[in-house]
C-alpha distance (Angstrom), angle and dihedral (degrees) to the residues before:
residue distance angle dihedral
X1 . . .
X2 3.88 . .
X3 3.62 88.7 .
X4 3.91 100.2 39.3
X5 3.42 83.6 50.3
X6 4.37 88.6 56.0
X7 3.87 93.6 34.0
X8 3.75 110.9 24.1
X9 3.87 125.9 -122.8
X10 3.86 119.1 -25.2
X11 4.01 115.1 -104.8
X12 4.11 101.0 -160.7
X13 3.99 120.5 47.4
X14 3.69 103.7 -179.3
X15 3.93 131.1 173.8
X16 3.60 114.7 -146.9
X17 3.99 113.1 -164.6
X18 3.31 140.7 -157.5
X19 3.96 118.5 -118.7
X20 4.01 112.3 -167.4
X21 4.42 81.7 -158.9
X22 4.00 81.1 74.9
X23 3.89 100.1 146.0
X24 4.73 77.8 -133.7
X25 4.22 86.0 56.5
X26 3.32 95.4 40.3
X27 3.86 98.0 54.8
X28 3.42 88.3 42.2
X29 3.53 90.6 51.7
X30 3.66 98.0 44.6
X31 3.91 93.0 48.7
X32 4.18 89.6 60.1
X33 3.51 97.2 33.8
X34 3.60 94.0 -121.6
X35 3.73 134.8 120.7
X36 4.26 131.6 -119.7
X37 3.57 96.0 -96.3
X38 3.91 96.8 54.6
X39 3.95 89.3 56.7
X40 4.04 109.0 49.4
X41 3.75 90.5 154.5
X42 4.11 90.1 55.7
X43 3.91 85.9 47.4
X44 4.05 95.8 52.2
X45 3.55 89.1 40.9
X46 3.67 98.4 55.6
X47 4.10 85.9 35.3
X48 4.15 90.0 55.8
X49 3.67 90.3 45.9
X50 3.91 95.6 54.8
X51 3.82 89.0 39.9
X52 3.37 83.6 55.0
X53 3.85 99.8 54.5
X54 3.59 95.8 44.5
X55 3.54 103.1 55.2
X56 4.34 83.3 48.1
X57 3.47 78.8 58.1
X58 3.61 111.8 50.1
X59 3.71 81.5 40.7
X60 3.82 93.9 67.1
X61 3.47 93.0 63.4
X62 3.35 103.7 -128.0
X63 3.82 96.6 105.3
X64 3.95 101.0 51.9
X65 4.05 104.4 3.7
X66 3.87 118.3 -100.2
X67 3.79 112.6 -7.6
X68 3.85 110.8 -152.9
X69 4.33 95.8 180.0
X70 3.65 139.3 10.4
X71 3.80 133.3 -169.4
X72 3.54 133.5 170.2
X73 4.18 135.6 176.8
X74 3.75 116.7 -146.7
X75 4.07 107.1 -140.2
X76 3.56 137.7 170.7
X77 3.89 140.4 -118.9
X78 3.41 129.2 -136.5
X79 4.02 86.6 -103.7
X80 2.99 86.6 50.2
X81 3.58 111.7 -120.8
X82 3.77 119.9 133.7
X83 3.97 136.6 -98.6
X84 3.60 146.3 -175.9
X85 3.43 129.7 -134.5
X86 4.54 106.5 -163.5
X87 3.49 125.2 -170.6
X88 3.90 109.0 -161.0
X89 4.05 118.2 -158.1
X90 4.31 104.1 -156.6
X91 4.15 108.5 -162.5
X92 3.88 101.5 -103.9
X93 3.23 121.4 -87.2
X94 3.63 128.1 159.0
X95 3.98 91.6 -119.5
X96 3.93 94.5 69.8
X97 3.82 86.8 72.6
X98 4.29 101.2 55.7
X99 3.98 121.7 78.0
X100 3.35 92.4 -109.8
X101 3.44 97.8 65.4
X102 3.48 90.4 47.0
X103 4.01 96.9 47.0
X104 3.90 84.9 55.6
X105 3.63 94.9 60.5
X106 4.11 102.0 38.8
X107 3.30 138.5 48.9
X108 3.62 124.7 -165.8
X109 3.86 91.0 165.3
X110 3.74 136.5 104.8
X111 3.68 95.8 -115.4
X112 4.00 123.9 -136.2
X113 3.83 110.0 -73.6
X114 4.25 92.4 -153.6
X115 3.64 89.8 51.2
X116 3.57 111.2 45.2
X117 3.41 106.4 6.5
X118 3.88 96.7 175.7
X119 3.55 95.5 49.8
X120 3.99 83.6 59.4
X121 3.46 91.4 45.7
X122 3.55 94.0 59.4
X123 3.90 94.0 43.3
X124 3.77 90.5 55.4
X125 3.46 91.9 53.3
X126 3.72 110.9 40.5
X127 3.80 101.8 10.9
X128 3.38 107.6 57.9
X129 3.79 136.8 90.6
X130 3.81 128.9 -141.0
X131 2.54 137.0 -74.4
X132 3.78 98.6 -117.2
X133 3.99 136.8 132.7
X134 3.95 109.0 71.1
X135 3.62 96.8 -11.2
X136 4.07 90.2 53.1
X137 3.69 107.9 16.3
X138 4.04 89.7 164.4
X139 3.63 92.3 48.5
X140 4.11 110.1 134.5
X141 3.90 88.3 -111.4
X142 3.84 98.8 57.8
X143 3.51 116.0 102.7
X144 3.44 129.1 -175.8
X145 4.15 86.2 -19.0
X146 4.35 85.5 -50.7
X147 3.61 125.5 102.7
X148 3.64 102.6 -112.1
X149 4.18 91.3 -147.3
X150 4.01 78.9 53.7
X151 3.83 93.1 -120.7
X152 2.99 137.9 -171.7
X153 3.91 95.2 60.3
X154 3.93 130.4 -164.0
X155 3.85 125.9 -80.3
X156 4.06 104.1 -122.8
X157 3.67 119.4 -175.2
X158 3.95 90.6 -153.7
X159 3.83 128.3 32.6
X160 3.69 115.3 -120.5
X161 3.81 149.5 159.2
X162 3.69 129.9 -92.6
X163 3.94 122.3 -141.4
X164 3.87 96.0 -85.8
X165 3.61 85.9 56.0
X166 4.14 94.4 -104.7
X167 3.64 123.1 146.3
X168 3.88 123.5 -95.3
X169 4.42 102.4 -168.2
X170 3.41 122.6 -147.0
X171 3.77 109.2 -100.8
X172 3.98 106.0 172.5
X173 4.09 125.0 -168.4
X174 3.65 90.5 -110.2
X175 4.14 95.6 150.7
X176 3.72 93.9 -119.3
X177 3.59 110.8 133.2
X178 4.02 139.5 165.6
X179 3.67 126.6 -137.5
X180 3.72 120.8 -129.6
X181 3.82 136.3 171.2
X182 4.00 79.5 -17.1
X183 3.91 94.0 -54.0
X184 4.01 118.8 124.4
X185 4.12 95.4 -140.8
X186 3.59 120.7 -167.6
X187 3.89 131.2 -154.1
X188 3.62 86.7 -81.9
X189 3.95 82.7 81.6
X190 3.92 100.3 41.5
X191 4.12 107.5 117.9
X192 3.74 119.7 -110.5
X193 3.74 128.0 -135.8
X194 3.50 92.5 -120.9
X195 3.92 138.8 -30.9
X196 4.12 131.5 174.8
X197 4.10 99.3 -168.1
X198 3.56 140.2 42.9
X199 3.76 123.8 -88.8
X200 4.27 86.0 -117.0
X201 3.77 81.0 57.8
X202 4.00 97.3 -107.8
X203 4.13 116.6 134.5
X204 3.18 125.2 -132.5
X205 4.06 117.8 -151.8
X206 3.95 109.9 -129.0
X207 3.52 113.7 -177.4
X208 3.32 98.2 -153.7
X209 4.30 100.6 178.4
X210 3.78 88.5 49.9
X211 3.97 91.6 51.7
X212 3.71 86.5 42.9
X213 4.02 99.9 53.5
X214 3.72 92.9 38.0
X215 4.07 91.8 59.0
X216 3.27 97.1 34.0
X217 3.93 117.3 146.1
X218 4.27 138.6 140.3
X219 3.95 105.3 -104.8
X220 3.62 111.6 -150.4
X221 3.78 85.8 -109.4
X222 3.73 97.0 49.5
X223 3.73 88.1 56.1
X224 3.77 89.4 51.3
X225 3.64 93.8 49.0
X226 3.84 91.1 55.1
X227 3.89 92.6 46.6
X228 3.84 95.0 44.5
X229 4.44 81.3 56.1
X230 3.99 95.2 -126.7
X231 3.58 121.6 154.7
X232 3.20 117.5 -88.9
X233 3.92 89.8 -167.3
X234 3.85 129.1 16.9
X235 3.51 129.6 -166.5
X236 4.17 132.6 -173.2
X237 2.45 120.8 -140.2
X238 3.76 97.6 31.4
X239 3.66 119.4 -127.7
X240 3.91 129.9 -130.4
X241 4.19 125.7 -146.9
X242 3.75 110.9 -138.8
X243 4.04 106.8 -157.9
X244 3.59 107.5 -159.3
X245 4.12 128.3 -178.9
X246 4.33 145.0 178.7
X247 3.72 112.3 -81.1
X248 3.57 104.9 -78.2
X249 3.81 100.3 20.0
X250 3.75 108.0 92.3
X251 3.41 116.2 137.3
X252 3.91 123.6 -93.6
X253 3.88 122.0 -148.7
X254 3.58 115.4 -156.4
X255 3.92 140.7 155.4
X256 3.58 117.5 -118.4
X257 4.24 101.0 -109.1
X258 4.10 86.8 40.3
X259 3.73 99.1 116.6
X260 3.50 127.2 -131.9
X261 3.48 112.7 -110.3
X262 4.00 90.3 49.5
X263 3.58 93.0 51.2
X264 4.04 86.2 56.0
X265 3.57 98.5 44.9
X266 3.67 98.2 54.8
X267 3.80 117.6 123.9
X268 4.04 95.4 -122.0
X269 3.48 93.4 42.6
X270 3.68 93.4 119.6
X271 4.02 100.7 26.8
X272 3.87 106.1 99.0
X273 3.68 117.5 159.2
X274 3.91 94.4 -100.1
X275 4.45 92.1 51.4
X276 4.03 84.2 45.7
X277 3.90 86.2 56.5
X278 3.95 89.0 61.8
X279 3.91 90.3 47.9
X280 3.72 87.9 47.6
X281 3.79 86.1 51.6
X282 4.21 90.3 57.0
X283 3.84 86.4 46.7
X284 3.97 117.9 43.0
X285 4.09 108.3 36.4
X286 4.15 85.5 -151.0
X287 4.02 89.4 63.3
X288 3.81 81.8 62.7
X289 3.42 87.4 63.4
X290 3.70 104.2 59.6
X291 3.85 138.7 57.9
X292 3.65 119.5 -114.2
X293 4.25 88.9 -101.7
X294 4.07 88.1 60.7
X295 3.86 96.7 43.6
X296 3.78 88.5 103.6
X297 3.64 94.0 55.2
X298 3.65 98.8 71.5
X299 3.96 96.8 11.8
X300 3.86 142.0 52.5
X301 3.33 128.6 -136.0
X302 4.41 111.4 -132.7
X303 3.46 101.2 -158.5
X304 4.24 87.4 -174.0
X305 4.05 91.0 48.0
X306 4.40 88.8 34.8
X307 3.54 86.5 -142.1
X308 3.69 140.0 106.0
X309 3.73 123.0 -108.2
X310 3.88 138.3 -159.7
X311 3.89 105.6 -99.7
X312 4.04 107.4 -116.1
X313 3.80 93.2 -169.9
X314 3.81 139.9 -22.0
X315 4.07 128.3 62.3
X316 3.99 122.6 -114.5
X317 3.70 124.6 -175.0
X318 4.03 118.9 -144.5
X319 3.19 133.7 -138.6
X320 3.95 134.3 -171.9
X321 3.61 127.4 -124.6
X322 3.97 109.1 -100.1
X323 3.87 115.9 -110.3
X324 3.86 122.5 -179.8
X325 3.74 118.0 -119.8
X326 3.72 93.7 -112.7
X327 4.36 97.5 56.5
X328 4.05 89.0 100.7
X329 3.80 120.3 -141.4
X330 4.10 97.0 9.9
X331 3.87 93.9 52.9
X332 4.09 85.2 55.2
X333 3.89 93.6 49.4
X334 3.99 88.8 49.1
X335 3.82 83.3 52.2
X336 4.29 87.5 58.1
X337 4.13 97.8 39.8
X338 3.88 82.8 70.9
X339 3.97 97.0 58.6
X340 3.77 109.7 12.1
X341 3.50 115.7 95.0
X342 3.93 143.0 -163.4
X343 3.73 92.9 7.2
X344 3.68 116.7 163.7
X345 3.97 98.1 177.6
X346 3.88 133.5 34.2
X347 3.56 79.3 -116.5
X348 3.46 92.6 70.4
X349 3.51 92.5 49.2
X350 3.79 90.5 61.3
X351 3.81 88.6 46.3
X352 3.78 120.4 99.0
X353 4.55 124.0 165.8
X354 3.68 86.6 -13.6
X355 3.61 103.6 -48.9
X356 4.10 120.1 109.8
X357 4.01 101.8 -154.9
X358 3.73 119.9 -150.8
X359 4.10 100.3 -118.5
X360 3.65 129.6 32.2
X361 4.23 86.5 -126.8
X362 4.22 80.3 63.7
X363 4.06 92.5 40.7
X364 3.95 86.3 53.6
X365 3.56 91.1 35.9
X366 3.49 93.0 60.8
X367 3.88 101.3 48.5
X368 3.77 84.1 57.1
X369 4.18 101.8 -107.9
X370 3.34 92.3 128.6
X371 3.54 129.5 76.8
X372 3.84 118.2 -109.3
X373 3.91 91.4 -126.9
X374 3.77 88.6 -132.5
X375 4.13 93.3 132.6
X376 3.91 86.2 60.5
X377 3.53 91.2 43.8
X378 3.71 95.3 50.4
X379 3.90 86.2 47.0
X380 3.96 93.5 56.8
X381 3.43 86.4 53.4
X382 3.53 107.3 44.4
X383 3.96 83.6 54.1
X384 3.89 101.5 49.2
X385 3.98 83.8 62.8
X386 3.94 86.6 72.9
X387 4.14 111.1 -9.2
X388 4.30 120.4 104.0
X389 3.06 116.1 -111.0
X390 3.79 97.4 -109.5
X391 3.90 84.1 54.3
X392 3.82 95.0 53.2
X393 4.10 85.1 54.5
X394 3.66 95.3 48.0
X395 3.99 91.3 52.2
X396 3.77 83.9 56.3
X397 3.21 107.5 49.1
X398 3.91 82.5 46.0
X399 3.86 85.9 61.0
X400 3.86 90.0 49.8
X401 3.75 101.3 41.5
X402 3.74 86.8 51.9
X403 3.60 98.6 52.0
X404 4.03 93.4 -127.2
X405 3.52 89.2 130.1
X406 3.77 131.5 101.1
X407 3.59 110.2 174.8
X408 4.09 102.8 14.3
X409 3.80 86.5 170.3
X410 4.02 86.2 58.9
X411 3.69 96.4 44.8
């Protein structure tokens, strides 16, 4: 979210999969006489290295245009073997948004045998699903006489968008087909990248946590993947937590036979990384210029030194520790560290056009990011023309258990 928040939404979701018919397994394989499954380390390996040159690659540029982030989750199959799922952030242009653009990246075509014959190859092998429906009414996808994966799909002359903003892909008539299990398939059949409704425009809810904790297991290759140390999630550019506290209330760390009065009287005592943003404020005139949330932008936090540093090369996004809406005077000052600037005091923080307000609710009051509580207000009132009395004090201390309220004292 940090980084959506910094780059806007991703353009690309791809899912990059591992195939154990890798021409690298397969010699590998062949040389020890063994098969895929009985080397999960050889498979990750070969996986990580591939993952590896791909993302290089899309990096470059030259596959998508300029690529400003990339992240990517390593999961598992049931069999096992391991897959990424990439989310790939373009610089904006106003291109990324037309059919064209989007025709140029995906494919959900059978492409032309005589011209790229591999590229077919490949399709009819991995790509394609079924066949199912009348030709295989006990295939393991048909439920309740409907493909589950809600194949066959439409032929559209034009790729488009539905109403949740989803894509349709092109998927033209063309009379290319691919023959499977004795079944001439069409594009109609050809796997997508990814969709979330129907292709009559119906949705269909997955709950995809629920599915994951109820089949949970450790695949030989997931446990190989954790030994072997490889990311299990990557992220650039990377992103840095900011802990923040109340004066006074930054966190000690201590042993348990440390005593007391040593713990106190150490030097750094009172330097956490949010008090050695304020002395980084005195010091470098372009900290003034940035809220807390952008420090690591332009600056580096040196967690030996506990001070902030000018930023030599490199980019790094922040991102605030989450507080709920109901934690009182800390939620308030999280509000502030995304707008105030240059402070060197929590007094500043409080301060707004020359006034220094009591309470960071007041501070953020003031500079208007909190809501004016008129709705509840009007809703007090509206009731008191015909509510009991005992009714008009249970809707507020509704408001107040709830935390919906700003300024109760107001209301």
């Amino acid at each position: 979210m940090a980084i959506c928040r910094h780059k806007g939404y991703p353009n690309l979701f791809i899912t990059f999969t591992c195939n154990p018919k890798w021409p690298e397994i397969q010699r590998y394989m062949k040389k020890c006489n063994l098969n895929a499954e009985d080397r999960p380390d050889i498979v990750c390996r070969v996986f990580q290295m591939k993952l590896d040159s791909l993302v290089k690659e899309i990096r470059t540029g030259n596959l998508f245009g300029v690529v400003t982030t990339v992240v990517y989750t390593i999961e598992f199959q049931k069999r096992g073997l391991p897959h990424a799922h990439i989310l790939i952030f373009l610089e904006r242009t106003t291109t990324l948004s037309t059919a064209s653009c989007m025709d140029s990246f995906i494919s959900a075509e059978i492409p032309d045998k005589e011209v790229d014959k591999e590229y077919y190859n490949a399709v009819e092998e991995f790509m394609i699903h079924g066949p199912c429906g009348l030709y295989k009414p006990n295939s393991p996808c048909m439920v309740n006489k409907k493909c589950s994966k809600h194949f066959p799909k439409r032929f559209v002359g034009v790729s488009s968008w539905d109403d949740d903003g989803y894509p349709i892909y092109r998927r033209r008539d063309n009379g290319r087909t691919v023959l499977k299990n004795g079944v001439q398939l069409d594009s109609r059949v050809t796997a997508e990248f990814y969709r979330s409704t129907t292709a009559d425009g119906s949705t269909d809810a997955v709950d995809e946590i629920g599915m994951y904790y109820d089949y949970r297991y450790i695949s030989a290759c997931e446990a190989a993947w954790r030994l072997l140390s490889f990311d299990v999630h990557f992220r650039h550019p990377s992103v840095e937590r900011l802990s923040f506290h109340l004066p006074e209330c930054q966190s000690v760390i201590f042993e348990d036979d440390d005593k007391i009065q040593n713990v106190l009287n150490r030097p750094t005592i009172s330097h956490s990384m949010f008090t050695a943003w304020f002395d980084a404020n005195k010091t470098y005139e372009a900290a003034k210029q940035l809220a807390y949330i952008d420090m690591p932008t332009k600056f580096v936090w040196k967690k030996d030194l506990r001070q902030w540093h000018p930023r030599k090369r490199g980019f790094s996004i922040g991102r605030i520790f989450y507080v709920p809406p109901g934690s009182g005077e800390i939620y308030y000052l999280r509000c502030l560290l995304n707008v105030v600037r240059g402070p060197t005091n929590f007094e500043d923080i409080k301060s707004f056009q020359g006034v220094t307000y009591t309470s960071f609710r007041d501070a953020c009051y003031a500079r208007g990011l909190l809501d004016d509580d008129k709705e509840y207000i009007d809703a007090i009132t509206e009731a008191s023309h015909w509510s009991t009395a005992k009714s008009m004090r249970k809707l507020f201390v509704i408001l107040l258990t709830s935390k919906m309220v700003n300024k109760p004292e107001n209301v």
